[in-house]
C-alpha positions as CSV (number, residue, x, y, z in Angstrom):
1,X,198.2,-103.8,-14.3
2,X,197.7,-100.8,-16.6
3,X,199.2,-101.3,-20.2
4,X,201.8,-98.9,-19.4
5,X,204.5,-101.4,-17.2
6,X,207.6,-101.7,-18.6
7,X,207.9,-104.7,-19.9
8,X,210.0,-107.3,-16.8
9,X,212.7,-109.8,-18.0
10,X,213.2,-113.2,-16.6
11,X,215.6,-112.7,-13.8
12,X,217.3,-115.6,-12.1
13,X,219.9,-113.5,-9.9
14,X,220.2,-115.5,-6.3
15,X,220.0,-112.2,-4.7
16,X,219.4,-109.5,-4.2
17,X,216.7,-111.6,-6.6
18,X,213.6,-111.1,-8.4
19,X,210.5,-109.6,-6.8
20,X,206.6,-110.2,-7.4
21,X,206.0,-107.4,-9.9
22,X,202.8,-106.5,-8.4
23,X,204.5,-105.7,-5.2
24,X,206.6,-103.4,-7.4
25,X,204.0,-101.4,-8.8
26,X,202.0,-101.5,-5.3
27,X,205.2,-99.4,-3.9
28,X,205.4,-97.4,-7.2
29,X,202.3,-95.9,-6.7
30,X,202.8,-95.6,-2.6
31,X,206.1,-94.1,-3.3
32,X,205.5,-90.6,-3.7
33,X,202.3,-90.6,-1.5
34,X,201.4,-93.6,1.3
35,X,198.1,-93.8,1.8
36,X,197.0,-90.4,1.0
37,X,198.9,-88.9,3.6
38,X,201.3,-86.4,1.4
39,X,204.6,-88.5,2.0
40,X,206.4,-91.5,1.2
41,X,206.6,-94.8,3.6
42,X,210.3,-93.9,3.8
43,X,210.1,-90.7,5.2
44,X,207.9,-91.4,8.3
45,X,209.4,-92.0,11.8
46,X,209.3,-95.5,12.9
47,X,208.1,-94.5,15.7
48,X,205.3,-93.2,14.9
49,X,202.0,-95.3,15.1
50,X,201.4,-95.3,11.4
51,X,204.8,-97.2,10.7
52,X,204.5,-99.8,13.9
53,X,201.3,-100.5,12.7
54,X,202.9,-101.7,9.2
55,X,205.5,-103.5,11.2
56,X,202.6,-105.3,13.6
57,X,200.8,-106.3,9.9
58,X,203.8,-107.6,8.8
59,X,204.4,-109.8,11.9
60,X,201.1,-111.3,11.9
61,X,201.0,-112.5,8.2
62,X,205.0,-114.2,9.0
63,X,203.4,-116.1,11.8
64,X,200.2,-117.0,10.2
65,X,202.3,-117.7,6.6
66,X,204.4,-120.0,8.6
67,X,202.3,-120.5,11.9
68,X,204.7,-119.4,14.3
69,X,203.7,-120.4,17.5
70,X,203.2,-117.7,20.6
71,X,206.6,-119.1,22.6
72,X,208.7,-117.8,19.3
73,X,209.7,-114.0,18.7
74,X,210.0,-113.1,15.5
75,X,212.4,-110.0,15.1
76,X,213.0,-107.8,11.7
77,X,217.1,-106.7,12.2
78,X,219.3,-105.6,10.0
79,X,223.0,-106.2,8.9
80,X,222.6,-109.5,6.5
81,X,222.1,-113.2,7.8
82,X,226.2,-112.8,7.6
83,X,225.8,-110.8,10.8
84,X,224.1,-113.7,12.4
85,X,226.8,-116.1,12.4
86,X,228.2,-113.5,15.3
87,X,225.3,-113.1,16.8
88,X,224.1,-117.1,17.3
89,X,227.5,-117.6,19.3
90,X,227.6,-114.3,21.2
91,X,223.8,-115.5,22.4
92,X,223.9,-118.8,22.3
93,X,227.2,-120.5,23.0
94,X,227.7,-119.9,26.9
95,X,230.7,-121.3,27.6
96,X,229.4,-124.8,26.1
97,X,230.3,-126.5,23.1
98,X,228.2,-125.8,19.6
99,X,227.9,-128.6,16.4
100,X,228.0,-126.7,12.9
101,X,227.4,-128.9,10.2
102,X,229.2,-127.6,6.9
103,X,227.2,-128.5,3.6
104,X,228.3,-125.5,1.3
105,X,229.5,-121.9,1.2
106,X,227.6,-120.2,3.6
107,X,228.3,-122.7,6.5
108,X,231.3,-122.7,6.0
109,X,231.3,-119.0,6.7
110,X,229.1,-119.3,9.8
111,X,231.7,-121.9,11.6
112,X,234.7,-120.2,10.8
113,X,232.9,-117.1,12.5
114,X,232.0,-119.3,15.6
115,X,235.7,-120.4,15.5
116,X,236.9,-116.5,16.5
117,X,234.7,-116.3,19.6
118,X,235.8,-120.0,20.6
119,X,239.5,-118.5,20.4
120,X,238.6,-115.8,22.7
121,X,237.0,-118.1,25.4
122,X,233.1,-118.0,25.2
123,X,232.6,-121.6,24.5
124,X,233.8,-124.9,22.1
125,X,233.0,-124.8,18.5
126,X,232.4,-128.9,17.0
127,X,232.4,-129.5,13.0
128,X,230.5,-132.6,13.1
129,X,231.2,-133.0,9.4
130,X,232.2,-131.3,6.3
131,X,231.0,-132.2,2.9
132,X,234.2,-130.7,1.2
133,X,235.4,-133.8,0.3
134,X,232.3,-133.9,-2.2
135,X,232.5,-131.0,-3.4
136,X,229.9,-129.8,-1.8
137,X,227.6,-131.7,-4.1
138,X,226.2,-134.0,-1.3
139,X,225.8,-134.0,2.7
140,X,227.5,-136.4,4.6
141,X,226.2,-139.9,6.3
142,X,224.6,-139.0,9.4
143,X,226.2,-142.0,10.6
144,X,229.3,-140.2,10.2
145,X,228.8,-137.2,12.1
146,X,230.9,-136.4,15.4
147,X,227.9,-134.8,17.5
148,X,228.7,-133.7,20.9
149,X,226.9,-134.6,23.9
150,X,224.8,-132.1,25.3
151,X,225.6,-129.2,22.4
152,X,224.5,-125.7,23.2
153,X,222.8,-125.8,20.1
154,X,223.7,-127.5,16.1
155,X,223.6,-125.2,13.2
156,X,223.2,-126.0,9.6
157,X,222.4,-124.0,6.2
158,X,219.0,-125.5,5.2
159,X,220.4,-124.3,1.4
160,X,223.0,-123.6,-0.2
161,X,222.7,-120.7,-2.8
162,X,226.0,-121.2,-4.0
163,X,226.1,-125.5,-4.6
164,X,222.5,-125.7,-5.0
165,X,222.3,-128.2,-2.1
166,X,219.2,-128.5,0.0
167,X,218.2,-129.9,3.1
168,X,214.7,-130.8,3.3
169,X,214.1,-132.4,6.8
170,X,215.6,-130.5,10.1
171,X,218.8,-133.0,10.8
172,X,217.6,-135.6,13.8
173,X,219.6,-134.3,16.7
174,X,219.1,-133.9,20.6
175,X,220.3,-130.2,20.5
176,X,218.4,-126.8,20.1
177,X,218.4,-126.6,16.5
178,X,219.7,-123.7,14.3
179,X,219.1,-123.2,11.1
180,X,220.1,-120.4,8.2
181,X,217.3,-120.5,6.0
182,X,218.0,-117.4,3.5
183,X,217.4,-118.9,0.3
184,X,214.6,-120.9,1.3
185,X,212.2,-119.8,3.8
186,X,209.0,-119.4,2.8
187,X,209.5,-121.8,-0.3
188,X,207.7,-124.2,1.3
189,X,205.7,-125.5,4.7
190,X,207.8,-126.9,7.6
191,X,207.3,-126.8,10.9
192,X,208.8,-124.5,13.0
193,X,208.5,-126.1,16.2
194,X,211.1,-128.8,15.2
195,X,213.7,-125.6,15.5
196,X,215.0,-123.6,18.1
197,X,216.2,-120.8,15.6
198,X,215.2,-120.0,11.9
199,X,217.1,-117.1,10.3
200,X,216.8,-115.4,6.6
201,X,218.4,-112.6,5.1
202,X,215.7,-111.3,3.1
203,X,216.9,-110.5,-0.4
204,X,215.8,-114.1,-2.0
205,X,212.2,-114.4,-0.5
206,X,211.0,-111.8,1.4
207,X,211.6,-108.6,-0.1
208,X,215.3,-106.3,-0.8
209,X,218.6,-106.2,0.9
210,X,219.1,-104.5,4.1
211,X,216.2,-106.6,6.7
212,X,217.5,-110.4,8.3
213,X,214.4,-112.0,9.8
214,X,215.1,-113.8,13.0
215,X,212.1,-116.4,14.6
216,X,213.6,-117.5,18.1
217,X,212.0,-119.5,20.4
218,X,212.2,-117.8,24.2
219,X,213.6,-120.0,26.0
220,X,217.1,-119.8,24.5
221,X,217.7,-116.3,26.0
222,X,219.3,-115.4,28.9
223,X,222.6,-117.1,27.8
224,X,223.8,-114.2,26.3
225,X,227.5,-113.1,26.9
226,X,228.6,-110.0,28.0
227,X,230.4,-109.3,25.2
228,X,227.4,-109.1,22.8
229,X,226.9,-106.2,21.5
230,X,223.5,-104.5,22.7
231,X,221.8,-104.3,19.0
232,X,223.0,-107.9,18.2
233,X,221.1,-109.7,21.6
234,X,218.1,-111.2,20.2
235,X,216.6,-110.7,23.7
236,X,217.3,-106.7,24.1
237,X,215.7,-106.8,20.2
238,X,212.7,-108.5,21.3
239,X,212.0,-106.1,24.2
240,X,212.6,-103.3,21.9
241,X,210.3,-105.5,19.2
242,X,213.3,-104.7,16.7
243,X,213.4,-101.0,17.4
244,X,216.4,-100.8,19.6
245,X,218.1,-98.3,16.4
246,X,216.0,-96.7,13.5
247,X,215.5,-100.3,11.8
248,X,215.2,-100.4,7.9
249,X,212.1,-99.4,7.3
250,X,211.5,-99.1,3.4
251,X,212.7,-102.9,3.4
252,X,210.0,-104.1,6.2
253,X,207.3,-102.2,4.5
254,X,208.3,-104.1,1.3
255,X,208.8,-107.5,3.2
256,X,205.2,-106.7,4.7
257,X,203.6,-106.1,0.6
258,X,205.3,-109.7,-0.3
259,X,203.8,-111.0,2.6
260,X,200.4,-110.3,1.2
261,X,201.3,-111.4,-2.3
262,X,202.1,-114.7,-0.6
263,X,199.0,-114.6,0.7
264,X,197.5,-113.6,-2.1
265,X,198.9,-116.6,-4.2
266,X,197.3,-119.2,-1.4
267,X,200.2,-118.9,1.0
268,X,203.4,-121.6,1.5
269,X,201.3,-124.5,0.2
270,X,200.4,-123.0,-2.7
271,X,203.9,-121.6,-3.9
272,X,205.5,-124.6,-2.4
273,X,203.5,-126.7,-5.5
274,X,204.6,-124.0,-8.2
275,X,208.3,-124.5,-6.8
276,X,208.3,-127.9,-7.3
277,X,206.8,-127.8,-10.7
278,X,209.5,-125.1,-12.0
279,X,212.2,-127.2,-10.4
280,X,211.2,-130.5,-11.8
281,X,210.5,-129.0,-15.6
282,X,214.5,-127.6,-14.9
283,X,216.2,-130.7,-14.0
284,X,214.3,-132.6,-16.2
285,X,215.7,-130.5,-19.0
286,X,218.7,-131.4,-17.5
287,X,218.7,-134.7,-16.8
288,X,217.1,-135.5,-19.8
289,X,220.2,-133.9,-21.7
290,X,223.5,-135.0,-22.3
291,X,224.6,-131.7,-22.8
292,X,224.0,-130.1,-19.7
293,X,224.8,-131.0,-15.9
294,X,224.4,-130.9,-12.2
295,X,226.3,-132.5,-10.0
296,X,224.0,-132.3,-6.6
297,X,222.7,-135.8,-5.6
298,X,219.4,-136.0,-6.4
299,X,217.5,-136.1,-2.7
300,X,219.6,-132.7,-1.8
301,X,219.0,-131.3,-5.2
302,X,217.6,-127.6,-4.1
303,X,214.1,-126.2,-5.4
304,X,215.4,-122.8,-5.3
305,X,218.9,-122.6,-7.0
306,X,220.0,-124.9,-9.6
307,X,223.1,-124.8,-11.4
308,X,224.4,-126.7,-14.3
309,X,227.4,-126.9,-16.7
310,X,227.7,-127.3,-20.2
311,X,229.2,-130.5,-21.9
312,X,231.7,-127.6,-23.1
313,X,232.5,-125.1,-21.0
314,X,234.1,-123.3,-23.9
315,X,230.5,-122.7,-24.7
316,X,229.8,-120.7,-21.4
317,X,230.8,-116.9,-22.9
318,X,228.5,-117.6,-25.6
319,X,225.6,-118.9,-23.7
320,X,225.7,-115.9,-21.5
321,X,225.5,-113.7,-24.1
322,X,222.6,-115.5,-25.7
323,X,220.7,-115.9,-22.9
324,X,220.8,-112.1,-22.3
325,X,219.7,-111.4,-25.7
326,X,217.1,-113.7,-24.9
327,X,216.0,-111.9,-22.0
328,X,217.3,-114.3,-19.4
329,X,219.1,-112.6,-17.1
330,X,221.5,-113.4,-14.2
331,X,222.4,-117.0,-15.1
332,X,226.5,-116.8,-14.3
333,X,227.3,-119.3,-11.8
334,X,228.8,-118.4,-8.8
335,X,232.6,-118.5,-9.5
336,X,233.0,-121.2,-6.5
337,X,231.3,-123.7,-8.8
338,X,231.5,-122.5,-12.3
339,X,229.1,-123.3,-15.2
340,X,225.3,-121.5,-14.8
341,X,222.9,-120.8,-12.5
342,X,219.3,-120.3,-11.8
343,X,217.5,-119.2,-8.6
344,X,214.0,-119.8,-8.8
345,X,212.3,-118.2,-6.1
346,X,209.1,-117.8,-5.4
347,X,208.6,-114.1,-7.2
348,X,210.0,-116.2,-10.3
349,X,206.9,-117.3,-12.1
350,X,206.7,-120.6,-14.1
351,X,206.5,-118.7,-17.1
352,X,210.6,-117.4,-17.0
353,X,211.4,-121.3,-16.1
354,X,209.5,-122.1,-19.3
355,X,211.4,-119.7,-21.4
356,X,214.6,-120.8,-20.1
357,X,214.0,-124.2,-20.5
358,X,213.0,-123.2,-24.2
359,X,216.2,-121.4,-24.9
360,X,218.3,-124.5,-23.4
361,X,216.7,-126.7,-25.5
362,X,217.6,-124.5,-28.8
363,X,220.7,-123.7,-27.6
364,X,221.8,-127.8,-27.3
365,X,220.4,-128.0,-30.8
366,X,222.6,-125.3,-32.1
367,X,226.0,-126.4,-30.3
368,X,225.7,-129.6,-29.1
């Protein structure tokens, strides 16, 4: 990169998040003029066969990044991953009954969503278990779990941006699985076959607000109710290979550029072993301090968002403001939880983690 970048600080929002900053400066210098062609990305019809062939590129590298297989479509919509928890039940839930396991936030959300087209008839909506009663800081006995026989499907929140709670192995159940995987797709290999469903909203891994990824395997349409709104059936989308409206273009181009920095960095594998090494020198800081906490037990602990508190929460104000100065940005916890917080996606290079870590350390010295 030429001498001339502004200089990037260490960002640990949990989204919209950080971004590789080579993809940035690839689309700074597209911006004004795409591949010679006297326009920007953003400004050419969808339809035309420049822009579907960006969107085909960016389709192959998901499936090969995460080796899709041929009997899953893998759809680029829009509205959020929010948007999905109305969606799954509007295609999904056929009159039959659905399991939602509740491990945070964000599940939460998506059942209570179900819930309102359960009132109006479409189907039964089961909370197998809830993990309130811990705060959210652990996931309930599978032991424990009321699963229904024969569910249309069982959804869960592979991880929680908000607690910091991460599931790392799809939940052994007989139902089509489900699974909201927003703040961690992409973070590391799994195996998509073990899931009927993956969605991501893709402002923590893929690229910025505005694009939902949705990989669905075939066989679960046809279920759809007649109540669905046209651009929400994942079946109408598929046909129109995510062109039933003008979809968000500038965002897919962008999602397509990280997809080749992913690439670039030796794919899932590789980033998956940089994740794990910036998560382990974080909690290790932690854990290895009696000034800082995090409350998650230790096999949910999530790779990509980590929060902690200080011994002294008096101390928070000041820690902020430090840390800013510092040139560590975005570290507020979410107000659910209180305390700090840092996402560490996979556009977050070891580098910030180390600086962080740093400043923790000198900050404990100073006030602890």
């Amino acid at each position: 990169m030429s001498h001339n970048t502004p200089k990037r600080l260490a960002n640990f929002c949990a989204g919209p998040a950080a971004m590789p900053t080579d993809v940035l400066a690839r689309a700074q210098a597209e911006l004004l003029d795409w591949e010679g062609r006297g326009l920007s990305v953003m400004e050419v019809s969808h339809r035309s066969a420049e822009y579907v062939a960006i969107t085909k590129k960016a389709e192959e590298k998901l499936r090969r990044l995460m080796n899709v297989p041929d009997n899953y479509k893998v759809l680029f919509l829009q509205g959020g991953a929010s948007l999905q928890f109305s969606a799954i039940p509007l295609n999904l839930l056929n009159g039959e009954t659905a399991d939602y396991l509740v491990t945070g936030t964000w599940s939460k959300k998506a059942v209570k969503e179900a819930e309102r087209y359960a009132k109006l008839g479409l189907g039964e909506v089961n909370q197998v278990a809830s993990g309130a009663d811990s705060k959210f800081t652990d996931v309930p006995s599978q032991s424990a779990w009321q699963l229904s026989d024969n569910a249309a499907y069982f959804h869960y929140c592979a991880n929680e941006t908000i607690h910091g709670l991460q599931i790392f192995e799809p939940p052994k159940v007989d139902a089509p699985i489900v699974v909201d995987m927003s703040s961690c797709i992409l973070s590391q290999p799994i195996d998509v076959t073990k899931f009927a469903m993956i969605y991501a909203g893709a402002q923590k891994n893929i690229g910025p607000a505005g694009l939902t990824i949705v990989i669905i395997r075939e066989d679960l349409f046809g279920k759809v109710s007649e109540w669905c709104p046209m651009l929400l059936n994942y079946e109408h989308q598929a046909e129109k290979e995510s062109m039933s409206n003008t979809p968000a273009t500038y965002s897919w181009y962008l999602a397509g550029l990280v997809f080749d920095w992913l690439e670039e960095q030796g794919g899932v594998e590789a980033i998956a072993k940089i994740n794990a090494q910036k998560a382990k020198l974080l909690y290790d800081t932690i854990d290895n301090s009696s000034f800082y906490h995090n409350p998650v037990a230790k096999e949910y602990r999530s790779i990509m968002n980590v929060p902690f508190t200080l011994k002294d929460s008096s101390l928070d104000k000041l820690f902020l403001e430090e840390s800013e100065k510092a040139g560590l940005l975005n570290l507020k916890g979410h107000r659910e939880v209180g305390g700090m917080r840092a996402s560490i996606y996979n556009a977050v290079p070891l580098e910030w983690v180390e600086q962080l870590v740093d400043f923790m350390k000198k900050f404990e010295q100073t006030h602890g």
